[in-house]
C-alpha positions in Angstrom: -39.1 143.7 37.4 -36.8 142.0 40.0 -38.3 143.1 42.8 -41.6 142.4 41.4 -40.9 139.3 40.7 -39.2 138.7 44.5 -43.0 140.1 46.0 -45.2 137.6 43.5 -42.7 134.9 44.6 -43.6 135.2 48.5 -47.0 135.9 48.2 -48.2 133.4 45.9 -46.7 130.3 46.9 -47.4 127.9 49.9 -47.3 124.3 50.6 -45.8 121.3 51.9 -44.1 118.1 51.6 -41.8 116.0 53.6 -38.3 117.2 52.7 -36.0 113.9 52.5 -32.3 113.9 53.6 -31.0 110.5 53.0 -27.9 109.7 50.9 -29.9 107.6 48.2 -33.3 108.4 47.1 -34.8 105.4 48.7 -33.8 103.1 51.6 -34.0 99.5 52.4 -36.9 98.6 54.5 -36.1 95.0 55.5 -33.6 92.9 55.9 -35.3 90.2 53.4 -33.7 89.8 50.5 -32.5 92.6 47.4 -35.5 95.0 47.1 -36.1 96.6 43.7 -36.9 100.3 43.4 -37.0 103.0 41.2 -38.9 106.0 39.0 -39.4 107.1 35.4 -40.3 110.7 34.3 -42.0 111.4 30.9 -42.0 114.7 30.2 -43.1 117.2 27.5 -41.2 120.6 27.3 -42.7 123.4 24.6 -40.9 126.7 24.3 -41.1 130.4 23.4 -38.4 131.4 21.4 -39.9 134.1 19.8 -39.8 134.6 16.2 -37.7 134.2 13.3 -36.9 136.8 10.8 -40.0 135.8 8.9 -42.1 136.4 11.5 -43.2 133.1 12.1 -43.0 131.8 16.1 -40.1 129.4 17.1 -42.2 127.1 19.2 -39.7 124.0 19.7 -41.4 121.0 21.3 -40.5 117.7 22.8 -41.5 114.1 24.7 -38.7 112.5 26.2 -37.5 110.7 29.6 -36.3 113.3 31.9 -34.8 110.4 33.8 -35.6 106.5 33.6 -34.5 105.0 36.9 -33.4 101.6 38.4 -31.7 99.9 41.1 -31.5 97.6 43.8 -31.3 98.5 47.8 -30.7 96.1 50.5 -29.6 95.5 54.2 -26.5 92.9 54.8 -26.6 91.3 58.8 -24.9 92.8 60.5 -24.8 96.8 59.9 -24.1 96.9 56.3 -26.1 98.0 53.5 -25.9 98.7 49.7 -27.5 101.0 46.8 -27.4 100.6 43.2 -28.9 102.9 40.5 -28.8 103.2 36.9 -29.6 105.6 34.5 -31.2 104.2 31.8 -32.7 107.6 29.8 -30.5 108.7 27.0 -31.1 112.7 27.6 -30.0 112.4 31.0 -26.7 110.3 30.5 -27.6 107.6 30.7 -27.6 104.6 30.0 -24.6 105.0 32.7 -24.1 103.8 37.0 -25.8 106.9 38.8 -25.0 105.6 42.5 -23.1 102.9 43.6 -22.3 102.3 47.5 -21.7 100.2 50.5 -22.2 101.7 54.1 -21.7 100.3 57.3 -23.0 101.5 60.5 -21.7 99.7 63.3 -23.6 102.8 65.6 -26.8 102.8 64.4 -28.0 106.1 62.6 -25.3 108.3 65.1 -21.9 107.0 63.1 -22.0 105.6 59.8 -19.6 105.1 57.0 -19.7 105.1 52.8 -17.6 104.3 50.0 -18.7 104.9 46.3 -20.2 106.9 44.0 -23.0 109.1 45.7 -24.1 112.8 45.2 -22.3 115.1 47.1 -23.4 116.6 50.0 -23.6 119.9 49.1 -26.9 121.7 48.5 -30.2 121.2 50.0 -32.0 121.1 46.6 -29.3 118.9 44.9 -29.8 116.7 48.0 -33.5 116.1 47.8 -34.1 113.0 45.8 -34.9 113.9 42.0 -38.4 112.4 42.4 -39.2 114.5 45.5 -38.3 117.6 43.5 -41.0 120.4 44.3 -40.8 121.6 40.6 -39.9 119.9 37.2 -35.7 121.4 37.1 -33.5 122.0 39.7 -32.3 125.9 40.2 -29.9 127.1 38.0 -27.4 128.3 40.6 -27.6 124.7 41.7 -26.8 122.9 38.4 -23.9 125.8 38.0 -22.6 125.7 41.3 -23.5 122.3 43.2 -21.7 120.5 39.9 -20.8 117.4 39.7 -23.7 116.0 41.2 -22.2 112.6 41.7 -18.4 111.5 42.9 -16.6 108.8 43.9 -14.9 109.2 47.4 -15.3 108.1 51.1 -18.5 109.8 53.3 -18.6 110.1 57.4 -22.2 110.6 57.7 -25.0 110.2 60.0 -27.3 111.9 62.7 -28.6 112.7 66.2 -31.7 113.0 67.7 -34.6 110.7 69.7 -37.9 111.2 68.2 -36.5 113.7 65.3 -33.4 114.3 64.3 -31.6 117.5 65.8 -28.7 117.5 64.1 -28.1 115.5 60.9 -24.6 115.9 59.2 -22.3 114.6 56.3 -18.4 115.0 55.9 -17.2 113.4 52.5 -13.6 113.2 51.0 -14.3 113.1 46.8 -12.0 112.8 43.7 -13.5 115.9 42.6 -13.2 114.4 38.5 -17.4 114.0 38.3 -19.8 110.6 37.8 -18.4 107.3 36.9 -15.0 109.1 36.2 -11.7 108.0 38.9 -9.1 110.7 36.7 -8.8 114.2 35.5 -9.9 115.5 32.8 -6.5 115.7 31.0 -4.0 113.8 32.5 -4.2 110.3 33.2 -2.2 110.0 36.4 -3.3 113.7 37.3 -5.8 112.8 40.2 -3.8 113.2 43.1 -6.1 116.1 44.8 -9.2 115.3 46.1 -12.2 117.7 46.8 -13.3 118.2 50.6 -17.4 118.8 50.9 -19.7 118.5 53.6 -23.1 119.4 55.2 -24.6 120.0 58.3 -28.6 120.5 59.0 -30.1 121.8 62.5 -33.7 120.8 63.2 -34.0 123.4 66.6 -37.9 122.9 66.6 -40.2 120.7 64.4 -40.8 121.7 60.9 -37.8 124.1 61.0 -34.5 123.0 59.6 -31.4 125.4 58.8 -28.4 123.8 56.9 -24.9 124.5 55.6 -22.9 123.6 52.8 -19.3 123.5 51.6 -16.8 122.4 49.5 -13.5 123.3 48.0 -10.9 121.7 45.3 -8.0 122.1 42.8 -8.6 121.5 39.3 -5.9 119.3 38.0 -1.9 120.2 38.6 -0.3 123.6 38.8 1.0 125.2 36.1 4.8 126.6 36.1 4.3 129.2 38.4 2.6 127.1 41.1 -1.3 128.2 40.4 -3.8 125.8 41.1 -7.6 126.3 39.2 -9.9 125.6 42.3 -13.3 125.6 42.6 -14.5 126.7 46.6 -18.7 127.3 47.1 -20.3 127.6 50.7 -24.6 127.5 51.3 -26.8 128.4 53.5 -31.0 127.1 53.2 -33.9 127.1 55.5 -36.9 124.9 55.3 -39.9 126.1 57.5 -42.6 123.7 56.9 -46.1 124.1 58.9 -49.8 122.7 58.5 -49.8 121.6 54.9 -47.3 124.7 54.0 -43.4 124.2 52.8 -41.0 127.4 52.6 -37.5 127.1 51.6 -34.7 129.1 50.3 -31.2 128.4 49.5 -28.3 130.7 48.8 -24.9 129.9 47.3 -21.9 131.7 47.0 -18.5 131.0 45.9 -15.0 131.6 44.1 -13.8 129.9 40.9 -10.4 130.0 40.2 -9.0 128.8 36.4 -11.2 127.9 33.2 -13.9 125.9 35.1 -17.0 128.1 34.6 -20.4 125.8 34.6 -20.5 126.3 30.8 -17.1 125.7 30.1 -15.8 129.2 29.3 -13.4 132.2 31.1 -15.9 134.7 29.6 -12.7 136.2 29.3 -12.1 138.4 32.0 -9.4 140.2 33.0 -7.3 139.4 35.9 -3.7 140.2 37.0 -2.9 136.7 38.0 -2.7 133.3 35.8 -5.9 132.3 35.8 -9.3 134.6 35.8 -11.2 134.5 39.2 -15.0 134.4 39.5 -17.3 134.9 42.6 -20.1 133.4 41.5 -23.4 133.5 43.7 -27.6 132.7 43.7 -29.9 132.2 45.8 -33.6 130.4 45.0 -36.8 130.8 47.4 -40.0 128.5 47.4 -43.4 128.3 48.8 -46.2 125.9 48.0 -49.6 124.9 49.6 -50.6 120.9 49.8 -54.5 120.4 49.9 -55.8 117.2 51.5 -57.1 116.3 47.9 -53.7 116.4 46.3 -53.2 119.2 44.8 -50.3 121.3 45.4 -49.3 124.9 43.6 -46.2 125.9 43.5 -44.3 129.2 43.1 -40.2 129.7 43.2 -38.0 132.3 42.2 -34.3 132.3 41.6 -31.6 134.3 40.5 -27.8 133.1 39.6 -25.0 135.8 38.8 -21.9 133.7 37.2 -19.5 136.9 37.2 -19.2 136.5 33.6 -18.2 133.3 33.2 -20.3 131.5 30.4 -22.7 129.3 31.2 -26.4 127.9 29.3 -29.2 128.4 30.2 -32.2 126.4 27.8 -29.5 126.2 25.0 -28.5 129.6 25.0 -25.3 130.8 26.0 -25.0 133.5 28.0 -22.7 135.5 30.8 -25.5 137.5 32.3 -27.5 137.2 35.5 -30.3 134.8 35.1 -33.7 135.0 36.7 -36.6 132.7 36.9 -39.8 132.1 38.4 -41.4 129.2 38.3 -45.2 128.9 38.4 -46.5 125.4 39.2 -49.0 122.8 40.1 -48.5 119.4 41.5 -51.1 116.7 41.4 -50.2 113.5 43.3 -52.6 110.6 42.2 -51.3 108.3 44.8 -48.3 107.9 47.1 -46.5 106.6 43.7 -48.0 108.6 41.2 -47.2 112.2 40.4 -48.0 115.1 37.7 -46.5 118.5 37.6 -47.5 121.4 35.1 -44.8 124.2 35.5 -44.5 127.5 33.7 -41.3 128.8 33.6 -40.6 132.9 33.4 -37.4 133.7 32.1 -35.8 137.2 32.4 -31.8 138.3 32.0 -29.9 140.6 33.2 -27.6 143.4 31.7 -25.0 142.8 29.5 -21.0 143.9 29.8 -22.1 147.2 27.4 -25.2 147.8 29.7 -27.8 146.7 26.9 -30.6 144.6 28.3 -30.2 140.5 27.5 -33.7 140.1 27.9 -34.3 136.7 25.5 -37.0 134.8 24.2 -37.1 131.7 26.2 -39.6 131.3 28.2 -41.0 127.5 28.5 -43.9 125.5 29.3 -42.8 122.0 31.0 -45.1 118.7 31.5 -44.0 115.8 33.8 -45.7 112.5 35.0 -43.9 110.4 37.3 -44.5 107.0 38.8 -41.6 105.3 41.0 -41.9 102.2 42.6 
């Protein structure tokens, strides 16, 4: 079924779309005055759970924000700039500060430098702005691995390159404690490591761009025989994007040390040392078609293997190897307005005993965005 569903993925899907790489999802476009931006996405989500042990489908349905967006952007003579966004939808947070930074750039795009609360630069797909998204949820290896999204911490950051940028890149120093949170999670003066991430794309010809990702921390203090938990994940993604048609693929790899699995749990494996160790890895591939009329299909696939930690996945918790593909079809109304229609195929892999974990959770998702 795998490799079946690796072939349909290829095949079926083409497209395209500018892929974004800036640090916020929008940038000031004047030096006038505080501009005003920002997007909300109503969605409706209907799944297939199967049936109960009357017989009668489990069809769970919803309408809700998927996010509700708002902030200010603006440039500051001489060299400075600023972003502000808040999360206003409850289901994703908020309400709650998403992104809060200043950046100076006293050498243009080449150098530049920010302080405060940003997303991470790790990831290709967790670095394309939520409202560029090519389907309705990120990969699951990304929302397992790339985690937290957002940090406090200082960023080097900028790019090179006349007409096109050759070589963009991004080196950040991070508190490594997640979103609107300066300590650890159980000590109040316990956040005296810091995580290291950083990301580097190469543009070697037009519409081809290769990256790479990394980043590695401790988890809080060692324990009384000098073990640190630690978290350390590299990437590697392409994006080959060519008259009207987007390819990209991403694949993530790395080693988690201690009781800091994505869903919370050890999964309880054995290990000779103090703390369990994981090598967690996915990968996720995407190709879509844009016609001039503005329509777009969409197909991805993508796989995530936690090494038995225990993660969820659509409310269910599970230590297996999850796969998805994603069938999908974009409509863009307007520059501002967008709706996607995305069917989501879910299939597991085996469990510990060797039994299939095959579940009932496939699910139909509806969004409609307008930003502004």
């Amino acid at each position: 079924m795998k490799k079946l569903v690796i072939i349909l993925s290829v095949l079926l899907g083409i497209g395209s779309i500018n892929n974004t790489y800036s640090q916020g999802c929008v940038e000031a476009t004047s030096d006038e005055g505080v501009q005003v931006v920002g997007y909300i996405q109503p969605e409706f989500d209907y799944y297939f759970f199967g049936n109960d042990t009357k017989g009668n489908a489990i069809k769970p349905s919803s309408f809700y924000f998927k996010r509700a967006r708002i902030g200010v952007v603006g440039n500051i003579p001489y060299d400075i700039s600023y972003y502000v966004m808040a999360e206003l939808s409850p289901v994703a947070g908020g309400p709650q500060l998403l992104d809060a930074y200043i950046t100076y750039a006293p050498f243009g795009k080449y150098i530049k430098f920010s302080m405060g609360q940003y997303k991470s630069p790790f990831s290709l797909e967790l670095n394309t702005p939520c409202h560029a998204l090519h389907t309705i949820r990120r990969s699951t290896v990304v929302n397992e691995m790339a985690a937290p999204f957002r940090e406090l911490g200082f960023m080097l950051l900028g790019s090179f390159g006349k007409e096109r940028d050759i070589v963009s890149y991004r080196l950040a120093v991070l508190n490594g404690t997640g979103i609107n949170n300066v300590l650890s999670s159980t000590h109040y003066d316990d956040n005296q490591n810091k995580d290291i991430a950083g990301r580097i794309v190469v543009s070697p010809l037009e519409g081809l761009k290769v990256g790479g990702s990394y980043r590695h921390g401790l988890v809080e203090k060692k324990d009384a025989d000098g073990d640190s938990k630690s978290k350390t994940s590299w990437a590697v993604d392409l994006s080959l994007e060519k008259y009207n048609v987007l390819i990209q693929g991403e694949y993530i790899s790395g080693q988690y040390i201690g009781d800091i699995a994505g869903g919370g749990g050890c999964g309880g494996k054995s290990t000779d040392g103090a703390y369990p160790e994981y090598s967690k890895s996915g990968f996720w591939l995407m190709a879509m078609y844009k016609f001039d009329f503005g329509l777009q299909p969409v197909v991805k696939f993508e796989t995530y293997d936690p090494d038995g930690s225990a993660y969820k996945f659509i409310g269910q918790t599970q230590t297996i190897t999850q796969s998805t593909i994603t069938f999908g079809i974009n409509y863009f109304i307007n520059d501002w307005t967008r709706v996607q229609l995305n069917y989501l195929y879910n299939s597991e892999g085996k469990k510990s005993n060797g039994d299939v974990g095959e579940y009932d959770n496939d699910a139909l998702m509806f969004q409609v965005q307008v930003k502004f």
